[in-house]
C-alpha positions, 0 to 999 in steps of 0.5 A: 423681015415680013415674018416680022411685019406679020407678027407686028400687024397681028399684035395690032389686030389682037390689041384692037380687037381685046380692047373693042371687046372688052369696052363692049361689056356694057353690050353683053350685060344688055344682051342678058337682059334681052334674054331675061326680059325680051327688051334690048336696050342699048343704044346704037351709038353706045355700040359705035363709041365702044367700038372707035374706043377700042381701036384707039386704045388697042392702037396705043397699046401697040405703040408702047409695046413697040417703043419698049421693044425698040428701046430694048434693042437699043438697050442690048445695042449700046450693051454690046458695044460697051463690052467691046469697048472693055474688051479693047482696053 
C-alpha cells in the first residue's frame, strides 16, 4: 500500500514539477538575453505566478490522471463481476 502512496506522491511531484518548468519559458528566454546583452529583465513576480501556475495545473493533472485510474479499476471491477454473472447462468 505505501509502495502505492509513493508512486502516487512522486507522479505528484513530477507533474508539479514539468508544468513550473514549462511555464518558466518566459525565464529561460530572459536568462539568454542576460547572456547576450548583460540586462536580465524579468520580472520577480512574473517568476512567482509562473511558479503557483504550475503547481496548480500539475495538482490538476494528477487528479485526473488518478480519477481515470479509479474509474478504470472500476471499470475492470463491474467487468468481472458481469462475467461471473454469465458464467452462473
Amino acid at each position: 500500500m505505501m509502495k502505492i502512496l509513493y508512486r502516487y506522491f512522486t507522479l505528484l511531484l513530477y507533474c508539479c514539477l514539468f508544468y513550473s518548468n514549462a511555464n518558466d519559458f518566459g525565464f529561460i528566454i530572459s536568462l539568454i538575453f542576460y547572456f547576450i546583452n548583460g540586462t536580465f529583465n524579468f520580472p520577480e513576480p512574473q517568476l512567482e505566478r509562473a511558479i503557483i501556475f504550475g503547481l496548480i495545473t500539475g495538482i490538476a493533472v494528477w487528479f485526473g490522471i488518478l480519477i481515470f485510474k479509479l474509474l478504470d479499476i472500476l471499470k475492470i471491477r463491474h467487468l468481472d463481476s458481469n462475467k461471473m454473472i454469465l458464467a452462473i447462468t
